[in-house]
Residue frames relative to the residue before (quaternion, step in Angstrom):
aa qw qx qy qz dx dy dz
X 1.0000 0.0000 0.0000 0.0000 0.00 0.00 0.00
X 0.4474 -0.6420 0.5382 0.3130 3.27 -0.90 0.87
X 0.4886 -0.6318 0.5709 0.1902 3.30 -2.09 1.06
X 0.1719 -0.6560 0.6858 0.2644 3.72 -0.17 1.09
X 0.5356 -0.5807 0.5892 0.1696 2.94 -2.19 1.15
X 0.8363 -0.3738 0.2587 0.3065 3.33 -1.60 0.63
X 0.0926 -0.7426 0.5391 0.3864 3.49 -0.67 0.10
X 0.7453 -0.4897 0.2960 0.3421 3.69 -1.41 0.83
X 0.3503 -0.7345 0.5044 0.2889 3.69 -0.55 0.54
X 0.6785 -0.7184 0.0386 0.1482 2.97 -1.68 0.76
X 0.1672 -0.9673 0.1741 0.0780 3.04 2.40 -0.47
X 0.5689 -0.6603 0.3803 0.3094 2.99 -0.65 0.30
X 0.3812 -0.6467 0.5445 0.3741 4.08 -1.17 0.76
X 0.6715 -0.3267 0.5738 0.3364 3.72 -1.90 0.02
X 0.4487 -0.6768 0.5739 -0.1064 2.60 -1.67 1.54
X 0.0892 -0.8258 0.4859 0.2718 3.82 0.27 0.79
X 0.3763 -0.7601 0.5092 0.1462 3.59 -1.08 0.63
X 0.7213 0.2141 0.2797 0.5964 3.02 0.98 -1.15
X 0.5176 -0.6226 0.4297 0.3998 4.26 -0.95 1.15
X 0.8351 0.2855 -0.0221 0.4696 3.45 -0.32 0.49
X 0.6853 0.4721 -0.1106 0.5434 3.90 1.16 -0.57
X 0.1281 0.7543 -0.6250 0.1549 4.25 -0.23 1.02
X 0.5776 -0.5486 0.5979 0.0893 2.85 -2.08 1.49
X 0.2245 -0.6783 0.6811 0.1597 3.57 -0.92 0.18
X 0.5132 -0.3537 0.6495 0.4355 4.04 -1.27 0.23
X 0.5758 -0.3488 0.7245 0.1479 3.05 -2.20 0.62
X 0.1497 -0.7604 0.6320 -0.0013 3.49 -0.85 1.78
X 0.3110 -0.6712 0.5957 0.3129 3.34 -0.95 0.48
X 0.5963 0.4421 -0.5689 0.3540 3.69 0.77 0.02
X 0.8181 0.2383 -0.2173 0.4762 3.80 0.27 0.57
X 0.6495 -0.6144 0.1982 0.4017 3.02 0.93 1.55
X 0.6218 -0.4131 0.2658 0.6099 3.83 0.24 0.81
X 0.0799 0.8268 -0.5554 0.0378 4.07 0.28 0.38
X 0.1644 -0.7725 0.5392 0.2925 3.50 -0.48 -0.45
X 0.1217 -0.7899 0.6008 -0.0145 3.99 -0.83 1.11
X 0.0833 -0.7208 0.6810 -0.0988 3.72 -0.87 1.21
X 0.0633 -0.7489 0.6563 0.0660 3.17 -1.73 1.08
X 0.3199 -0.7385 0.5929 -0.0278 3.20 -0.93 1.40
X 0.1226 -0.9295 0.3479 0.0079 3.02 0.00 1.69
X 0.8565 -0.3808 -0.0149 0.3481 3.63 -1.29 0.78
X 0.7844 0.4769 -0.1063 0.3820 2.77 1.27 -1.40
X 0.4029 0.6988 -0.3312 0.4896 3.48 2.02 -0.13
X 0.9195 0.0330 -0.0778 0.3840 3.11 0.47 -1.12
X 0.6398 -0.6001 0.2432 0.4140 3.81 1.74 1.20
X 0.6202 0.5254 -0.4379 0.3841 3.51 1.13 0.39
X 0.7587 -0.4307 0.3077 0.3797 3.45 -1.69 0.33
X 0.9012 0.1405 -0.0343 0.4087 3.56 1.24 -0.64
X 0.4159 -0.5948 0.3840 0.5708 3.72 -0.38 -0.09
X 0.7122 -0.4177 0.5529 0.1121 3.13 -2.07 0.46
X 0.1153 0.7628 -0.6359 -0.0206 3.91 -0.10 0.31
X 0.2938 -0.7907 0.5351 0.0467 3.90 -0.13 0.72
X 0.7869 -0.0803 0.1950 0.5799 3.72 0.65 0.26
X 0.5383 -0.6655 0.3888 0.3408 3.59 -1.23 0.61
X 0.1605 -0.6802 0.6791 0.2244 4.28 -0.08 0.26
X 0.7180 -0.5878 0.2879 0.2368 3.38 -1.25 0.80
X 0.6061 -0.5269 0.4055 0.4365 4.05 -0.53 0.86
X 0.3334 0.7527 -0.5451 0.1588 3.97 0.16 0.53
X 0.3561 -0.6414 0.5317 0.4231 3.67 -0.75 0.47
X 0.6668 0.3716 -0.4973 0.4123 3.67 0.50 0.39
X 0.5533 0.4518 -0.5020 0.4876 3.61 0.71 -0.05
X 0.4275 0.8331 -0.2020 0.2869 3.70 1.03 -0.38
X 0.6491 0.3483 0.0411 0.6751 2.78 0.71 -2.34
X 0.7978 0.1895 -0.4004 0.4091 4.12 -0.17 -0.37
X 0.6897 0.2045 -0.5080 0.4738 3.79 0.42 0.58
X 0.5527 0.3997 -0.6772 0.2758 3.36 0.24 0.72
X 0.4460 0.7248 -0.3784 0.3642 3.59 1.60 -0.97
X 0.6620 0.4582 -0.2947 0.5147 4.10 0.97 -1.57
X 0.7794 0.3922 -0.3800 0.3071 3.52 0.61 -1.28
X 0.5492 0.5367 -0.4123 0.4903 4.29 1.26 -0.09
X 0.5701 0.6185 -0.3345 0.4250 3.87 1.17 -0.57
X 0.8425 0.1339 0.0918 0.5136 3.53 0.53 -1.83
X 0.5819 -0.4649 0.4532 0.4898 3.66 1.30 -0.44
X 0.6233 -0.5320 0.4310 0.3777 3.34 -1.68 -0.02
X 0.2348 -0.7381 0.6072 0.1771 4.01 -1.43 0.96
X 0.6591 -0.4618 0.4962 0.3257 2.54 -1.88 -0.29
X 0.0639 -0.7179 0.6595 0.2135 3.42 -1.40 0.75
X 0.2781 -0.7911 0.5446 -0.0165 3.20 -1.47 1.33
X 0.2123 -0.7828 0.5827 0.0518 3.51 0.12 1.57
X 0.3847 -0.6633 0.6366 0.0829 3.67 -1.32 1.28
X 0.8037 0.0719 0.0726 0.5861 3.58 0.92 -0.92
X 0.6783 -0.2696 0.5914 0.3427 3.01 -2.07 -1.00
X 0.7095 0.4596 -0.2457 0.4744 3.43 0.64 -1.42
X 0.7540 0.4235 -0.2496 0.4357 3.86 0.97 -0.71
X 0.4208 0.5688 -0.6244 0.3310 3.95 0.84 0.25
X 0.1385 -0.6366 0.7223 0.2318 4.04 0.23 -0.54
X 0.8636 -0.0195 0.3939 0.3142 3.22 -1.22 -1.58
X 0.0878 0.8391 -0.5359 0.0334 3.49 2.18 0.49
X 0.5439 0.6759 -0.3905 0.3080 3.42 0.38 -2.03
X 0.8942 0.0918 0.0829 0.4303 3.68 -0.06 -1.42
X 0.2320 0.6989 -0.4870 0.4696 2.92 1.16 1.15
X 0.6606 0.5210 -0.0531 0.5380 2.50 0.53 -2.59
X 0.7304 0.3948 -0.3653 0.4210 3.93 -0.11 -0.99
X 0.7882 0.3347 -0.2879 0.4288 3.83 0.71 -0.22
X 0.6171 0.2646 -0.4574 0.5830 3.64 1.06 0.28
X 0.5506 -0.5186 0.5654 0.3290 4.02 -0.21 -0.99
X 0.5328 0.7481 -0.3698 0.1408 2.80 1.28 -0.48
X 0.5601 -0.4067 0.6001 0.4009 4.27 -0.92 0.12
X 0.4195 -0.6465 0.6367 0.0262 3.09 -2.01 0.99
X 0.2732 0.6628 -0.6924 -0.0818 4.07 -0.99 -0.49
X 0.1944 0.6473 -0.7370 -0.0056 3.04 -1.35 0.83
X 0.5330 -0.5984 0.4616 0.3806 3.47 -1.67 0.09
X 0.8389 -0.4039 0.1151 0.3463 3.34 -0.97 0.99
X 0.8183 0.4852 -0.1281 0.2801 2.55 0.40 -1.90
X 0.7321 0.4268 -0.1862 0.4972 3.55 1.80 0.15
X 0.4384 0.8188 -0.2730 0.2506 2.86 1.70 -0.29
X 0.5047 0.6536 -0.2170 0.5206 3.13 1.92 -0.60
X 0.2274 0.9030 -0.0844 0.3546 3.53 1.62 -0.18
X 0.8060 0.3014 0.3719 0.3482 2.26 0.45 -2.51
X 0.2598 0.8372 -0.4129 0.2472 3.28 1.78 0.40
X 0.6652 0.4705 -0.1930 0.5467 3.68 -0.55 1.31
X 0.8387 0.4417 -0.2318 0.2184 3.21 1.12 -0.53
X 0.6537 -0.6204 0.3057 0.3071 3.33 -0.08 0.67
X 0.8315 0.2411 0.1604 0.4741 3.48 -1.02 -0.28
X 0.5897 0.6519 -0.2547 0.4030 3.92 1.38 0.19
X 0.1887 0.6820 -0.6681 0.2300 3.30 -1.13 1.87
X 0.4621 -0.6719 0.5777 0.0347 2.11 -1.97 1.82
X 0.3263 -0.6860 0.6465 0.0709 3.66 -1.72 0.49
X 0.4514 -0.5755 0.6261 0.2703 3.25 -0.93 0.74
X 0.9687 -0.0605 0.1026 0.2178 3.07 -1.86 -1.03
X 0.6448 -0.2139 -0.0703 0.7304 3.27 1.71 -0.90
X 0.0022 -0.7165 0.6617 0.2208 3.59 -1.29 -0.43
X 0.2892 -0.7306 0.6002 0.1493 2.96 -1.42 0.82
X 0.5317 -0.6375 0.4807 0.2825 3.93 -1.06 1.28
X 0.8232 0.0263 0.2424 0.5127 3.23 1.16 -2.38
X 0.5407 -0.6333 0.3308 0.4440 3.09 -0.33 -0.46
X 0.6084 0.4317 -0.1688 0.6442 3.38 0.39 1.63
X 0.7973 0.2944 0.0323 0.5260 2.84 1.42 -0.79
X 0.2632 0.8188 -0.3885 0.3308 3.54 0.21 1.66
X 0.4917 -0.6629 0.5470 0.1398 3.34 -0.78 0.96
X 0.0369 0.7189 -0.6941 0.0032 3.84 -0.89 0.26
X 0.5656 -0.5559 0.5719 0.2096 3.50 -1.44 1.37
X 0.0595 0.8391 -0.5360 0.0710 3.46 -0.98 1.03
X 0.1367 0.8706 -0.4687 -0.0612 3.71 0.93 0.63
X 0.6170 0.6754 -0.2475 0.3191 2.87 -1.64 0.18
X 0.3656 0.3117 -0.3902 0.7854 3.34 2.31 1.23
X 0.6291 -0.1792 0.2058 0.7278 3.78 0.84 -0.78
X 0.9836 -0.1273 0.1153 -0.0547 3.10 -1.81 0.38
X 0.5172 0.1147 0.2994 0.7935 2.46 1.27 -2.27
X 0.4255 0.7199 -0.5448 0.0624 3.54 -0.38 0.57
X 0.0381 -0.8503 0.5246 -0.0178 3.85 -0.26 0.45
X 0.2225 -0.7452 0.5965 0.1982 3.27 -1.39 0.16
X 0.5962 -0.5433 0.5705 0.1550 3.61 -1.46 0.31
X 0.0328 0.7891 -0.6065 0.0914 3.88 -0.37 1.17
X 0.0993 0.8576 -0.4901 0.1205 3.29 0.14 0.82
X 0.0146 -0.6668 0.7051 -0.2407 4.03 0.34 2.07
X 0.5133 0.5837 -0.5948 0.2050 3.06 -1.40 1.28
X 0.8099 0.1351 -0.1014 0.5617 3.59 -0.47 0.88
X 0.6115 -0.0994 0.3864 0.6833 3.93 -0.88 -0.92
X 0.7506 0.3732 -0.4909 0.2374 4.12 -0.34 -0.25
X 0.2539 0.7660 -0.5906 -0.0017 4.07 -0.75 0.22
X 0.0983 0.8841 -0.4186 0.1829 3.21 -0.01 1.79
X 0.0272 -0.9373 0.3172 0.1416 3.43 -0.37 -0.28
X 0.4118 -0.7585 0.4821 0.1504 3.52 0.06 1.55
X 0.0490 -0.9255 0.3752 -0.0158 3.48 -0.33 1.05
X 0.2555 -0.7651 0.3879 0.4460 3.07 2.22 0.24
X 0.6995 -0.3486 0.3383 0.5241 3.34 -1.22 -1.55
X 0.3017 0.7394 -0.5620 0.2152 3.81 0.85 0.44
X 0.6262 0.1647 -0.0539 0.7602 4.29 1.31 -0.72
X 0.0919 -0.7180 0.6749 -0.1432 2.97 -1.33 1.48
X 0.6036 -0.6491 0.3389 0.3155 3.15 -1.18 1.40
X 0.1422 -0.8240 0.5444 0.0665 3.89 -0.46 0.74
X 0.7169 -0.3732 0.1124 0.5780 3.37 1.17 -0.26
X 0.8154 -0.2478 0.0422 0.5214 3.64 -1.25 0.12
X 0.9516 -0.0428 0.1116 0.2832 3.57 -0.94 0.63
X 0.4241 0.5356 -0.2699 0.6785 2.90 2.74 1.41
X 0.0908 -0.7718 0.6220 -0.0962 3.13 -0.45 0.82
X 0.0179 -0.7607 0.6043 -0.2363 4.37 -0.45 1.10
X 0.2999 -0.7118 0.6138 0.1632 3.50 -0.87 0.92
X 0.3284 -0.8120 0.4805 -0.0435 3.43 -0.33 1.66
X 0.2589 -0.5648 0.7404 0.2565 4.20 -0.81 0.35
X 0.0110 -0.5993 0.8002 -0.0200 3.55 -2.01 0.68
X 0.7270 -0.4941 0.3420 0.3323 3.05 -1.47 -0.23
X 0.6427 0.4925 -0.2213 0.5436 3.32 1.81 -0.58
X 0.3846 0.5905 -0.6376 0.3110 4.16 1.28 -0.17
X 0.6279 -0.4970 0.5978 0.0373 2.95 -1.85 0.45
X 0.6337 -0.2507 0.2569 0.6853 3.55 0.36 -1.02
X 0.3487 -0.5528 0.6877 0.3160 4.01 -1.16 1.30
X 0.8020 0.3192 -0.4168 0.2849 3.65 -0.20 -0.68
X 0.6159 0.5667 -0.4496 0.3121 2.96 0.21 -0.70
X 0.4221 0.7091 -0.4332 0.3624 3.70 1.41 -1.13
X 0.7622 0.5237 -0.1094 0.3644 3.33 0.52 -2.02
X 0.6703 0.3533 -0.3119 0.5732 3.37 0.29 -0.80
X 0.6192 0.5456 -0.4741 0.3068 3.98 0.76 -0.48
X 0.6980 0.4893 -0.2570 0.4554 3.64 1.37 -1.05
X 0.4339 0.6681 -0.4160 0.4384 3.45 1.52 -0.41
X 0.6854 0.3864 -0.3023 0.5380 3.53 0.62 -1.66
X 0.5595 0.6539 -0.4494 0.2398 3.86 0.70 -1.16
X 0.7263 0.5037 -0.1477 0.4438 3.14 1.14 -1.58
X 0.6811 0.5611 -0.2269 0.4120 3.66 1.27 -0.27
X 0.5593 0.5185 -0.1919 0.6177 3.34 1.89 -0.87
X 0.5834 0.5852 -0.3762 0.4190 3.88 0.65 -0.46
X 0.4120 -0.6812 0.5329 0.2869 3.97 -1.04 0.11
X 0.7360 -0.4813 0.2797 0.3854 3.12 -0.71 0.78
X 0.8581 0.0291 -0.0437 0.5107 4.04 -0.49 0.40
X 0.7175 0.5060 -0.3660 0.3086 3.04 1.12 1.22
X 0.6521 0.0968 -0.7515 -0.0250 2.47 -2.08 0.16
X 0.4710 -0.5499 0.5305 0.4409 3.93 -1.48 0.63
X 0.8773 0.2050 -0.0638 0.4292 3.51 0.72 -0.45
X 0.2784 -0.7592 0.5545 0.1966 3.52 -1.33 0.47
X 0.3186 -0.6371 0.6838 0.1583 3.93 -0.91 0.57
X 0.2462 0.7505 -0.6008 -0.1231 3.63 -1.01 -0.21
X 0.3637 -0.6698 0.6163 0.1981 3.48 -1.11 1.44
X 0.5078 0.4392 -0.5892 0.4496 4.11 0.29 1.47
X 0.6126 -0.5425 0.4433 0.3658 3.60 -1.23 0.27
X 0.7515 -0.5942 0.2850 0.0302 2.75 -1.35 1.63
X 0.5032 0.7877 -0.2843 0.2131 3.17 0.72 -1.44
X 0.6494 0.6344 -0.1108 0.4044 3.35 0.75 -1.15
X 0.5234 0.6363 -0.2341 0.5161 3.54 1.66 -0.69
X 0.1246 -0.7519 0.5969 0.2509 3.09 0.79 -1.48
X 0.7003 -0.2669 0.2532 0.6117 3.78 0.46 0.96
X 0.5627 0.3151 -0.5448 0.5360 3.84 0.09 0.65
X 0.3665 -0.5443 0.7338 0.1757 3.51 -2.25 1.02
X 0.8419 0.0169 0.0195 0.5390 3.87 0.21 -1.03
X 0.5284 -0.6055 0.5404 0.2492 3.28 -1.93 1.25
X 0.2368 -0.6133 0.7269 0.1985 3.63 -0.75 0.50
X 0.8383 0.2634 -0.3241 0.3506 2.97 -2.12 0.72
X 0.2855 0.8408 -0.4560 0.0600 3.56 1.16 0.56
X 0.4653 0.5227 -0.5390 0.4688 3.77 0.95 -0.43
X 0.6755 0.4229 -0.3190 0.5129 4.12 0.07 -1.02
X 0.6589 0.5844 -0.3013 0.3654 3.85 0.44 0.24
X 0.6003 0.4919 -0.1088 0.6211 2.58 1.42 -1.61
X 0.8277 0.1805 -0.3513 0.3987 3.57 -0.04 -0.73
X 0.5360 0.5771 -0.4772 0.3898 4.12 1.05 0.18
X 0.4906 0.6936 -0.4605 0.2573 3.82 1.25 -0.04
X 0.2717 -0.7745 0.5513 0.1495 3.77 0.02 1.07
X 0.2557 -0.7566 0.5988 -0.0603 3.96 1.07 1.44
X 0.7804 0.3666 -0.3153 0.3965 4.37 0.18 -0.85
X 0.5986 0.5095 -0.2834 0.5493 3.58 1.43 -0.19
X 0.6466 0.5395 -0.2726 0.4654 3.31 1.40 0.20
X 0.4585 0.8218 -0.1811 0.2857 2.80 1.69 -1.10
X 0.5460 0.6632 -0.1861 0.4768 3.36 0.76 -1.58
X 0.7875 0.3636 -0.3164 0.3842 3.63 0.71 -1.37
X 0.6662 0.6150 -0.3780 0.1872 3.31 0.96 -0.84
X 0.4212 -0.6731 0.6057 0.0523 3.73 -1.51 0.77
């Protein structure tokens, strides 16, 4: 007789931040990571936004199955490696569609409903994804100018460093330190002028001190002193 598999613990539900914009809990399937969904009607598309995987919880569960009976099935958007958690059975319990960037897509064996992008892709207008190696592989971020919204999902390329700082950090798991750098260089070149008002990051939080997102992110981005960093890269 087959061993039915666990059922999903019970966890905790998303935290709204913002009209239209929710925190997930810190998953341990992606090293305490942080995953945010940015929903349909926020940013004028057909579906919600799933930024990364938020941990297998029957309460993460019940509110994207709750969004996906409201608005239909979304899109999950993987920033990295480090953010698929539990993609596989995610994806198998909403329906939802995949994007990742290529170079990981291979990853991802099993998944439904899954496409990869080169260098950039764009969802909408306003809405566009940009190749960022150099946290892992495939890594990218989420630009998302439209209406009252100008944000920017930043996966793990800018880690929280303390209150209301955000710095692209080396760990034991970066990929290439340069490449990181030269990725926010281009990052900072591909953006529109005086944007994003905000940053998202798919790394653990903690660092904020009780803030979810860094306000003033265009002025961040361009105050990152990237050649004093240099020195570290490998």
């Amino acid at each position: 007789m087959a061993q039915l598999s666990q059922p999903p613990e019970s966890g905790r539900p998303p935290q709204l931040v913002r009209p239209g914009l929710w925190l997930f809990a810190p998953s341990r399937d992606s090293q305490g990571g942080s995953s945010w969904l940015l929903e349909a009607g926020a940013w004028g598309g057909r579906g919600d936004l799933l930024v990364d995987c938020p941990g297998f919880t029957q309460a993460n569960l019940d509110s994207l199955q709750r969004r996906t009976a409201e608005v239909g099935p979304g899109t999950i958007v993987l920033t990295s490696r480090e953010g698929h958690g539990r993609c596989r059975r995610i994806q198998e319990a909403l329906g939802w569609s995949v994007l990742v960037q290529e170079q990981e897509a291979y990853l991802l064996p099993g998944v439904k409903s899954c496409t990869g992008f080169g260098a950039e892709h764009t969802l909408a207008p306003g809405v566009a994804l940009l190749w960022t190696p150099g946290p892992t592989p495939g890594a990218c971020v989420l630009h998302v100018h439209t209406g009252a919204l100008d944000g920017l999902f930043c996966g793990r390329l800018l880690v929280p460093t303390g209150p209301s700082a955000l710095a692209p950090l080396p760990t034991a798991r970066t990929f290439h330190w340069g490449r990181q750098l030269a990725s926010v260089e281009r990052l900072r070149r591909w953006l529109p002028a005086g944007s994003p008002a905000w940053i998202a990051s798919g790394a653990g939080l903690g660092a904020l001190r009780g803030d979810k997102l860094v306000m003033g992110g265009a002025a961040l981005l361009a105050g990152l002193d990237l050649a004093s960093l240099a020195p570290a890269a490998r």
